[in-house]
N, C-alpha and C positions, 0 to 999 in steps of 0.2 A: 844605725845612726852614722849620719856622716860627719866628720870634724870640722866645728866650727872654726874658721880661717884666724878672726881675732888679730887684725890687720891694726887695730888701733893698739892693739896691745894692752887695754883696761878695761877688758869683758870678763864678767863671772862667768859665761857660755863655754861651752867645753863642744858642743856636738847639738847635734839636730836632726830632723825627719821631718819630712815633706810629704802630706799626701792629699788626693785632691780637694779635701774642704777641712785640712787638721794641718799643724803645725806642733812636734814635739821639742820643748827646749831642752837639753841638758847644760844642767849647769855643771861650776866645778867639783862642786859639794857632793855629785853624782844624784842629786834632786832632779826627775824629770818633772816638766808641767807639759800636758796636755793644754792647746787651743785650737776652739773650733771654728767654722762661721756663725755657730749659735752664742758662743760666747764672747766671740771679740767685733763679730762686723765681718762680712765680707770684704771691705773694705781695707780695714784694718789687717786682715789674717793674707791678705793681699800683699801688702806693704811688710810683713814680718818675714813673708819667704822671699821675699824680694832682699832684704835687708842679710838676711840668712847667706842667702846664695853669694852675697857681695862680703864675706865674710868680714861686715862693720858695721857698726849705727844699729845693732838688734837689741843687745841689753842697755841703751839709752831708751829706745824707739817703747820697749817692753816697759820700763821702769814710769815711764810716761805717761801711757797709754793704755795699757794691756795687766800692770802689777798682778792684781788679785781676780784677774777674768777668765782664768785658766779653768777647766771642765773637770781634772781629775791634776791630782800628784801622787805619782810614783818614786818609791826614796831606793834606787841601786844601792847603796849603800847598807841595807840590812840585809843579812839573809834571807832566801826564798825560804817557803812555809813547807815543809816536808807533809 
C-alpha cells in the first residue's frame, strides 16, 4: 500500500493500491475496501486513482459516489486466522 498524501488534511484514507482494473482504500480505522470496474464504473474507478495519486478529493469523491460499491472489505485491524 502506498500512503495516502491527505493534502487536505480531513481524510479518513490512510494508504491505497492501484491495480489495473481495482483500487484499494485504507482507511484510518485500518478498514481496507476493495473497488472494481465491475463495481464502481470504469469511469468512476478512473477518477478515484486519479484522486488517489493527487493525494486529495478521494474520501469526498468516494463518500459521493462510490460509499457502499466496494466488491470485498478487509478489517487489518483483527488478527489473521492461524
Amino acid at each position: 500500500m502506498q500512503p495516502y498524501k491527505n493534502s487536505g488534511n480531513l481524510s479518513w484514507i490512510s494508504a491505497f493500491e492501484i491495480g489495473e482494473d481495482y483500487i484499494k482504500v485504507q482507511f484510518i480505522d485500518g478498514v481496507v475496501h476493495l473497488y472494481t470496474n465491475g463495481s464502481v464504473g470504469t469511469e468512476y474507478l478512473q477518477k478515484m486513482k486519479e484522486l488517489a495519486m493527487q493525494g486529495k478529493g478521494l474520501n469526498n469523491y468516494i463518500d459521493k459516489q462510490a460509499r457502499n460499491s466496494y466488491v470485498k472489505k478487509y478489517d487489518d485491524t483483527l488478527p489473521e486466522a492461524k
